[in-house]
ROGU-246487 format. One record per residue (C-alpha): x, y, z; residue number from 1. Coordinates in Angstrom, 2 decimals, decimal comma. Last residue first. Example, Ala and Ser with C-alpha at 12.3 -4.5 7.8 and 13.67 -1.06 7.14 Angstrom:
13,67/-1,06/7,14/2
12,30/-4,50/7,80/1
//
This chain:
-45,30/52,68/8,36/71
-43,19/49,55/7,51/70
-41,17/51,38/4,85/69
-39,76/53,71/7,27/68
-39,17/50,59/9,99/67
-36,95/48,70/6,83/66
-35,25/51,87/5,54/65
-34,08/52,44/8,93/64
-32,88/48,83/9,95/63
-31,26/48,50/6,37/62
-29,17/51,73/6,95/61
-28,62/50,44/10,46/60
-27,10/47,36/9,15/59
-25,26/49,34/6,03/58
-23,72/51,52/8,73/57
-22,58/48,58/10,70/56
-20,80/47,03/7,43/55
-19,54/49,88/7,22/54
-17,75/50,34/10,41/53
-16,35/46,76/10,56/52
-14,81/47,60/7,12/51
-13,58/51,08/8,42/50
-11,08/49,42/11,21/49
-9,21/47,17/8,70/48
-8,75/43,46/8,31/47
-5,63/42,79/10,36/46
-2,25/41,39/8,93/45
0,05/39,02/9,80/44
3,59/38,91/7,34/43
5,23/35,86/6,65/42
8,49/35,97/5,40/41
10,22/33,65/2,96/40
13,45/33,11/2,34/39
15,00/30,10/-0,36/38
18,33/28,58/-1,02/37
18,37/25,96/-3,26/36
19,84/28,41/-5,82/35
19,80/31,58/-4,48/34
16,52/33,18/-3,99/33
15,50/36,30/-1,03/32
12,39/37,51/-0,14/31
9,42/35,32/-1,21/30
6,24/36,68/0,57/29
3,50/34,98/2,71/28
0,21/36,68/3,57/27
-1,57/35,65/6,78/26
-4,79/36,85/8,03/25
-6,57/39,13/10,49/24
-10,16/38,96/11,96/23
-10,59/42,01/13,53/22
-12,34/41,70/17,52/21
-14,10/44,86/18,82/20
-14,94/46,72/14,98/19
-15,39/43,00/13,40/18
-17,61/41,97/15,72/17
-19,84/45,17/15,70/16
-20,27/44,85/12,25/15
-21,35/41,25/12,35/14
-23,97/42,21/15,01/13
-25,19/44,83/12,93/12
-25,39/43,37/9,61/11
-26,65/40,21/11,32/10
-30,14/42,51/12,87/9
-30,28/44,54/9,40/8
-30,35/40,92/7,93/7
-33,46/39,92/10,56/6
-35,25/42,97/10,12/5
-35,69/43,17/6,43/4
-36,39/39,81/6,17/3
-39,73/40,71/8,57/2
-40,12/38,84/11,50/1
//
């Protein structure tokens, strides 16, 4: 198999991951400080919609330019 091929093929499938199941991650933030007296919050976010859609694009970019150059 050509390079090409197999990182178009992981482009694709990781894209696809991310677009059905986000990853998300944890940010913590200092709200309030008196003293000894501390509040935090913890916010959970999710990676956004367009990140698992590019990397897709990029995977079928790949996949094209790698059959055109093939030919």
């Amino acid at each position: 198999m050509k390079a090409s091929l197999i990182v178009a093929l992981v482009l694709i499938a990781g894209g696809v991951f991310l677009i059905v199941r986000p990853p998300h991650y944890a940010s913590q933030q200092n709200v309030f400080k008196f003293g000894g007296i501390e509040a935090t919050v913890r916010r959970e976010h999710r990676l956004p919609g367009w990140v698992g859609g590019t990397v897709l694009g990029l995977g079928l970019g790949v996949l094209a330019l790698g059959l055109v150059k093939k030919r």
